[in-house]
DRENTOR-631773 format. One line per 2 residues: number of its first residue (from 1); their letters; for each residue x, y, z of C-alpha. Coordinates in Angstrom, 2 decimals. Example, Ala and Ser with C-alpha at 12.3 -4.5 7.8 and 13.67 -1.06 7.14 Angstrom:
// residues 2
1) AS) 12.30 -4.50 7.80; 13.67 -1.06 7.14;
This chain:
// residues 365
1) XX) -14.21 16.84 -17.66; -11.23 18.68 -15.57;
3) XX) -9.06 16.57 -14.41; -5.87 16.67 -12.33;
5) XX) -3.43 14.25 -13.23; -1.34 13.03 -10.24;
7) XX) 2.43 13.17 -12.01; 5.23 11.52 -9.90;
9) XX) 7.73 11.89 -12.46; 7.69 8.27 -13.85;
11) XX) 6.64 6.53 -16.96; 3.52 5.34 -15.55;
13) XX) 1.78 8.20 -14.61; 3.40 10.23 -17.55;
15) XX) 1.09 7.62 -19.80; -1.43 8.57 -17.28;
17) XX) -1.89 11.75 -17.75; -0.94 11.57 -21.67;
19) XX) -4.08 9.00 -22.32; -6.89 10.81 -20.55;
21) XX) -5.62 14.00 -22.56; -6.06 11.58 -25.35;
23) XX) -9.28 11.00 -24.02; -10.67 14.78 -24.47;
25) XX) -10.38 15.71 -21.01; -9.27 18.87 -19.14;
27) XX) -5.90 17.98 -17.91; -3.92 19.65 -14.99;
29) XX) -0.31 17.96 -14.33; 0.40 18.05 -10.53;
31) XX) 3.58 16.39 -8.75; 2.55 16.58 -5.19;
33) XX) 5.99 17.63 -2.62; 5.73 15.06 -0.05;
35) XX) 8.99 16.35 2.05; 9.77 19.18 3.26;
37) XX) 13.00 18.88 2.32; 12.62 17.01 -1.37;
39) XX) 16.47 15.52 -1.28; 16.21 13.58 1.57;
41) XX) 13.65 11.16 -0.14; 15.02 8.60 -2.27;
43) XX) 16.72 9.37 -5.74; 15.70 7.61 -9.46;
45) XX) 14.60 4.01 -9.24; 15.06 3.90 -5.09;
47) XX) 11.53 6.24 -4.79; 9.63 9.03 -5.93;
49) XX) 8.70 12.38 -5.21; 12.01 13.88 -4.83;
51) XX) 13.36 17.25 -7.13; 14.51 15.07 -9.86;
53) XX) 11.33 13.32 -10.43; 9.26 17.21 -10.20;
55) XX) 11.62 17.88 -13.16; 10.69 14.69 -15.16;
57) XX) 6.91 15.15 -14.23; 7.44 19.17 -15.53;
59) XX) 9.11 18.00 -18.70; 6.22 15.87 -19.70;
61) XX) 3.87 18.08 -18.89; 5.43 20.23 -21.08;
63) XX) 6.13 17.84 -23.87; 2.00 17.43 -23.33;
65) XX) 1.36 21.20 -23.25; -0.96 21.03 -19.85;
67) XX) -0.54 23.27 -16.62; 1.80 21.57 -14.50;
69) XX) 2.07 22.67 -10.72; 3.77 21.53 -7.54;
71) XX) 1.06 21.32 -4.42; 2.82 21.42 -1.26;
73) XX) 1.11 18.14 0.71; 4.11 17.74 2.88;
75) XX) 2.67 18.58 6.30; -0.33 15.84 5.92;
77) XX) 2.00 13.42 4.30; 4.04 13.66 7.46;
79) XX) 1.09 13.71 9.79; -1.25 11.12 8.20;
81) XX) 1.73 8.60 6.57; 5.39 9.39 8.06;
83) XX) 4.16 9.50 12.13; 1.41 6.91 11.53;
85) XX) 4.01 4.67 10.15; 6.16 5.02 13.39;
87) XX) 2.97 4.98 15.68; 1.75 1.80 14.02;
89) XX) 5.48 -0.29 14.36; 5.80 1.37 17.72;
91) XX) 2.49 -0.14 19.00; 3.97 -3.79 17.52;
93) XX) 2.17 -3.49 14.05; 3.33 -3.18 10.73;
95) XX) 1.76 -0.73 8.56; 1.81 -0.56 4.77;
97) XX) 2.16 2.90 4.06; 0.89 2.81 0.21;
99) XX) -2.46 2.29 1.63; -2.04 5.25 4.34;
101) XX) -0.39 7.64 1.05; -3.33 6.79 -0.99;
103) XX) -6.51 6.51 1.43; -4.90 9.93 3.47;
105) XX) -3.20 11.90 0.67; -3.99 10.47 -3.06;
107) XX) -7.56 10.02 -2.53; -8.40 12.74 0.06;
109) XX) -6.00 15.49 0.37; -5.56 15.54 -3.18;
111) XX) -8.47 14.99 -4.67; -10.33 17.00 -1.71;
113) XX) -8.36 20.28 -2.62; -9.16 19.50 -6.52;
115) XX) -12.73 19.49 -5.94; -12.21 22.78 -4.08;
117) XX) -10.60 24.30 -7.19; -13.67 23.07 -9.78;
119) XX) -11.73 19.58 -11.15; -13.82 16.72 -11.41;
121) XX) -11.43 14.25 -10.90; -7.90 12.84 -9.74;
123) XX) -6.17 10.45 -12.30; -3.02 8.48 -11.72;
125) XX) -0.51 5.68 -12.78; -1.94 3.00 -10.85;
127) XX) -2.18 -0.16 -12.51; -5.92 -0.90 -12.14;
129) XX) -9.45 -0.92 -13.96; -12.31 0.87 -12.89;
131) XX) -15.43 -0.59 -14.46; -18.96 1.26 -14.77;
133) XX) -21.32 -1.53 -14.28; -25.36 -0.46 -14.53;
135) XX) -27.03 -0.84 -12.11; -31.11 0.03 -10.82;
137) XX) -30.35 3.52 -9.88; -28.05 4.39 -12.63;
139) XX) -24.57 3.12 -13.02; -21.84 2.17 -10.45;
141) XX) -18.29 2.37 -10.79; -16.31 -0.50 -9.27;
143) XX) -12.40 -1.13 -8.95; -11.22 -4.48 -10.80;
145) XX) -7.57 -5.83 -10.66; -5.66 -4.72 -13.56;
147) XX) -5.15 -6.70 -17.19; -1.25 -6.76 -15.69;
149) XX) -1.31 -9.20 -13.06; 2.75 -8.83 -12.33;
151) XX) 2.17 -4.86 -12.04; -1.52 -5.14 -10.10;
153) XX) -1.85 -2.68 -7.75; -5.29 -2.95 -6.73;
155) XX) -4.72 -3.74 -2.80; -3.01 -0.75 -2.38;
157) XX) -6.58 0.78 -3.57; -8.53 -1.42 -1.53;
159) XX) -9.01 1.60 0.73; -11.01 4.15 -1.69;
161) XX) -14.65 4.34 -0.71; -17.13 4.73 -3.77;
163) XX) -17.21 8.88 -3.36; -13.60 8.39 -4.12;
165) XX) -14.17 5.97 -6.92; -16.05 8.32 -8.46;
167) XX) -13.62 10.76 -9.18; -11.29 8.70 -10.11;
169) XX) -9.43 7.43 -13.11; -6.54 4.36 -13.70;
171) XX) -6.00 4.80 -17.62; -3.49 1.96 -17.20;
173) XX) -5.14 -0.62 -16.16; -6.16 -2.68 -19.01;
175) XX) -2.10 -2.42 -20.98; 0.93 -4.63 -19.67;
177) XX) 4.01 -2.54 -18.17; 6.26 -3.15 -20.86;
179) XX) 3.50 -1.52 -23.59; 3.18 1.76 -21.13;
181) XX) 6.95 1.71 -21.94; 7.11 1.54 -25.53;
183) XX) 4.38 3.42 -25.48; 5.88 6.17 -23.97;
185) XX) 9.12 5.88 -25.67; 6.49 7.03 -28.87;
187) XX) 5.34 9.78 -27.02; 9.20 11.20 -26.98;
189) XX) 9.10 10.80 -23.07; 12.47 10.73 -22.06;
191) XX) 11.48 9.02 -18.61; 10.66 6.09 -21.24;
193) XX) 13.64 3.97 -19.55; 13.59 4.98 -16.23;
195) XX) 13.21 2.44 -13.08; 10.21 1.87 -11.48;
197) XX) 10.57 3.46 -7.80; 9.81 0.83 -5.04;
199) XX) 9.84 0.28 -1.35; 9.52 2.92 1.11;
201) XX) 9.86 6.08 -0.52; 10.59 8.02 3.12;
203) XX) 13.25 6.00 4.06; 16.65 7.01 2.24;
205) XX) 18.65 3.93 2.25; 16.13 1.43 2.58;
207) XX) 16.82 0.38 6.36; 13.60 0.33 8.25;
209) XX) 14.71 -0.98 11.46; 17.73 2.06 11.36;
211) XX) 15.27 4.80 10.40; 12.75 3.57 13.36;
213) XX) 15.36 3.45 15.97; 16.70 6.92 15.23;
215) XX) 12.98 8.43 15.98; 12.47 6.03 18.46;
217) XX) 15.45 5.85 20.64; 17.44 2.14 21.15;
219) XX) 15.67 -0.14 23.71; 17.18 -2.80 24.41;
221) XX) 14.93 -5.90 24.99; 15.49 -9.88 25.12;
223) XX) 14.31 -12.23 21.87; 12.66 -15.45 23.50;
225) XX) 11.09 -18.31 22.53; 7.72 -19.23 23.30;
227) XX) 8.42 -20.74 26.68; 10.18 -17.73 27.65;
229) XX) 13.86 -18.53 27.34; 15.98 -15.94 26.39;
231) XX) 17.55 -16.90 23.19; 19.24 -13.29 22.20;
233) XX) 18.61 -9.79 22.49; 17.85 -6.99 20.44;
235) XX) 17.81 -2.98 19.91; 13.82 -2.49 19.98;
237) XX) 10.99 -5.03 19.58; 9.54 -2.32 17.19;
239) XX) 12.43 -2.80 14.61; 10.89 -6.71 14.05;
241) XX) 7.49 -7.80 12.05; 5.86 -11.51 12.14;
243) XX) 7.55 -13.93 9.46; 10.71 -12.13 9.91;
245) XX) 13.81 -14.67 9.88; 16.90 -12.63 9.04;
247) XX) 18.81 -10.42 10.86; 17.50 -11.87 14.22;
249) XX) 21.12 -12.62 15.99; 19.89 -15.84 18.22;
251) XX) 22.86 -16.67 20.50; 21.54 -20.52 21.64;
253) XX) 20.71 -22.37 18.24; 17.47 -24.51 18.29;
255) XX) 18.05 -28.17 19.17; 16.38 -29.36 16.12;
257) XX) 17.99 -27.26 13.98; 15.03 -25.53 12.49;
259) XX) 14.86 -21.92 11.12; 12.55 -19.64 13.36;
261) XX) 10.69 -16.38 13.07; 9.14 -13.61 14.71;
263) XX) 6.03 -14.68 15.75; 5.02 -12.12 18.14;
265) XX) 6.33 -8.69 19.36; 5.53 -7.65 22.67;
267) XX) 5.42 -3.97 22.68; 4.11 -3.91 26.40;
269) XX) 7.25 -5.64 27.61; 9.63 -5.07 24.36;
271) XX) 10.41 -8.73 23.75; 10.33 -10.68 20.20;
273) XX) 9.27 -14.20 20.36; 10.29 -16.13 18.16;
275) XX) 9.32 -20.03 17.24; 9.25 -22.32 14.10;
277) XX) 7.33 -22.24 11.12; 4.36 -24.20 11.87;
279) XX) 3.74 -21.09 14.50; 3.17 -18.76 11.91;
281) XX) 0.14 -20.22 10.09; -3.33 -18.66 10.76;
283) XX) -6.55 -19.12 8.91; -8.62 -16.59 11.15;
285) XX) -8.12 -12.48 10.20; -9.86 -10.13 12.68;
287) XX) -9.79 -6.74 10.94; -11.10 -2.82 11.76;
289) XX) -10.93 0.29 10.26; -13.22 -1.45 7.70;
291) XX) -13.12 0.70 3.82; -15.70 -0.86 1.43;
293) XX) -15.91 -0.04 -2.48; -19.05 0.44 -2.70;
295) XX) -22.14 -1.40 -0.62; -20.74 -3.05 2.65;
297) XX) -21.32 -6.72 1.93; -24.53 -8.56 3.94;
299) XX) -24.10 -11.26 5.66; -21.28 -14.07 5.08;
301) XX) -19.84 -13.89 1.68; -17.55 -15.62 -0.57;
303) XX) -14.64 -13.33 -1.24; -10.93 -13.82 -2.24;
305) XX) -8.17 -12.86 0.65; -5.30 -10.80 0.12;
307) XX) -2.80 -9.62 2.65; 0.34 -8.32 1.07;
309) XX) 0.91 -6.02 -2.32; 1.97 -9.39 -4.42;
311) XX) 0.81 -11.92 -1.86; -1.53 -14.89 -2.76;
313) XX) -5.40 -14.44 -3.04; -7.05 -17.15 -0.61;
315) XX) -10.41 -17.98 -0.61; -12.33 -17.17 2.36;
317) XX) -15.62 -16.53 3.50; -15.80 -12.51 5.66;
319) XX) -18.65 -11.12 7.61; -19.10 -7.01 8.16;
321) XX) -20.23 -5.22 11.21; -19.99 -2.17 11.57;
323) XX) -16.04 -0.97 11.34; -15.41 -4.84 12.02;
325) XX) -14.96 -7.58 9.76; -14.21 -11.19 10.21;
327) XX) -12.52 -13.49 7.40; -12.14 -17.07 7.80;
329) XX) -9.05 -18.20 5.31; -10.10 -21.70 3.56;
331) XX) -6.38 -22.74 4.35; -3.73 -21.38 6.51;
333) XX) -1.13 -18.71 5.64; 2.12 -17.38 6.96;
335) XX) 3.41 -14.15 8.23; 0.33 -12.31 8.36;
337) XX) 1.40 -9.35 11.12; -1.15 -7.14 13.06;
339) XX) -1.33 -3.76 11.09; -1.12 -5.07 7.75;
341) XX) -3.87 -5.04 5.39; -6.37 -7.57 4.07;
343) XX) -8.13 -6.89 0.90; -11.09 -8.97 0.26;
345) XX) -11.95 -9.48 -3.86; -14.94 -11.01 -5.32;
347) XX) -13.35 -12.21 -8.54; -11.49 -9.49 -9.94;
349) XX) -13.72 -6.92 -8.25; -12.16 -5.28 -5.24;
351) XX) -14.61 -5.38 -2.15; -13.10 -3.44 0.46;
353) XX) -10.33 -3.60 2.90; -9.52 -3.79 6.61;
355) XX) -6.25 -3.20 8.89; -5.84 -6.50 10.80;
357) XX) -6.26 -6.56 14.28; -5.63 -9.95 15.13;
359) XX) -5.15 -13.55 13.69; -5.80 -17.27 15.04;
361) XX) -6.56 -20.81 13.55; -9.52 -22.65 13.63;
363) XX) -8.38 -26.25 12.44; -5.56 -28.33 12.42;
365) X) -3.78 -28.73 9.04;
């Protein structure tokens, strides 16, 4: 099989593309240029994709002996990832834009322009397992968390259709993060050491609220409470996400003395509300933009809840139609923000995914 593997420049997919070499495969190293400007992305363990890392991903692909080019994807990752990001806070939602990078760009961009050049099939560094389960027409692949629970990337996934699925490989998934590492310390990868990246890979110096308001302008706007008092004010509601506690600069302290949070922004009038902790539990999830790994589920099912990268898996009980999907938690959670994702699992299997619309509670706890 040809295969392009997807090289960022660290250890991970380095291992990636090593094993399905290993494997007997066709492989293709490609670091994809997500800026048009490479230096202005972050440097070493603070992100990826910047002209150090193409020179790490070129020296294993060398050390490998495969083709190794640079594709130029910077134009869609700005379009589809970079302006969606700022739409989405700008609207009073916060994105995840791992999702966006691999459901726009990883998984479509990438592996569309593969296809178009006679590959079979995009393999990364993601730490997850695809399983080929038989089925009556044949065999279907589906995506299952990886062995690495700490390292799991699967929600970030929880986007790929089963086309996608198809043409894709995660040789890590089934090996712990510090075995990729010795292992590739005995492949004589010099990148054997080096950080993981994390965070936002766009943002330079790690300040989201700084980076929106320099695209977005300062507007000044009043933090209240939920009866509409005006407790403090602030630089733009979208610079604020639900759960948030730091960095809100209340001027009137509560008369209890308990912490609050964001628990709404108000785009259409630019205000942050903010309230105590009890506020921010929901065990309702309204979601659209509905992605399913395979066959849409029928009907109410049992399914495991996810919202965030690392967050807790709740059980729940979801419903489909159409582009729509409704998931009633078994318990409430906290800080779940409009534009965020929910992945729904049925053990380890990944189901699908939706971006959340809107949240409520049904009981009292």
């Amino acid at each position: 099989m040809r295969v392009v593997a997807a090289m960022s420049g660290g250890v991970d997919s380095a291992v990636a593309a090593a094993r399905m070499l290993d494997a007997g495969h066709e492989v293709v190293g490609v670091h994809l240029a997500l800026s048009q400007s490479a230096a202005t992305l972050r440097e070493s363990a603070r992100g990826c994709c910047t002209l150090e890392d193409a020179g790490d991903a070129r020296r294993v692909a060398d050390r490998l002996g495969i083709p190794f080019y640079v594709w130029d994807m910077a134009e869609r990752f700005r379009e589809d990832v970079v302006e969606d990001f700022v739409a989405e806070y700008a609207a009073g939602r916060t994105p995840n834009p791992c999702l966006r990078c691999n459901e726009k760009i990883k998984f479509a961009a990438l592996l569309d322009k593969a296809l178009a050049l006679g590959f079979d099939a995009v393999a990364t560094g993601h730490y997850a397992q695809i399983r080929e389960v038989p089925d009556g027409s044949g065999v279907r692949r589906e995506l299952h968390r990886a062995v690495d629970m700490a390292k799991d990337q699967s929600y970030v996934l929880g986007v790929l259709d089963a086309e996608q699925l198809a043409r894709a490989f995660f040789p890590l998934g089934d090996t712990t993060k510090p075995d990729i590492r010795a292992e590739a310390a005995e492949r004589g990868f010099s990148i054997a050491k080096k950080p993981d990246s994390h965070d936002i890979c766009f943002i330079a110096d790690g300040d989201t609220r700084g980076w929106l308001t320099a695209r977005l302008g300062e507007q000044p706007g009043e933090i209240v409470d939920t009866d509409g008092t005006v407790l403090g004010e602030h630089g733009g509601s979208f610079g604020y996400t639900v759960g948030q506690r730091r960095g809100l600069g209340l001027k009137v302290p509560a008369a209890d003395g308990a912490k609050r949070y964001v628990v709404q922004t108000r785009p259409e009038t630019n205000q942050v509300v903010v309230g105590t902790a009890e506020l921010l539990g929901v065990d309702e999830i309204t979601g659209d933009h509905a992605r399913w790994c395979g066959a849409a589920p029928e009907g109410i099912v049992s399914v495991g809840a996810q919202v965030r990268a690392h967050g807790e898996e709740i059980p729940a009980t979801a419903w489909a139609d159409g582009d729509h999907v409704e998931v009633r938690l078994e318990r409430r959670i906290r800080g779940v923000a409009p534009g965020q994702s929910v992945v729904l699992y049925e053990g380890t299997r990944v189901v699908g995914s939706a971006t959340i619309a809107g949240t409520g509670t049904s009981r009292k706890d």
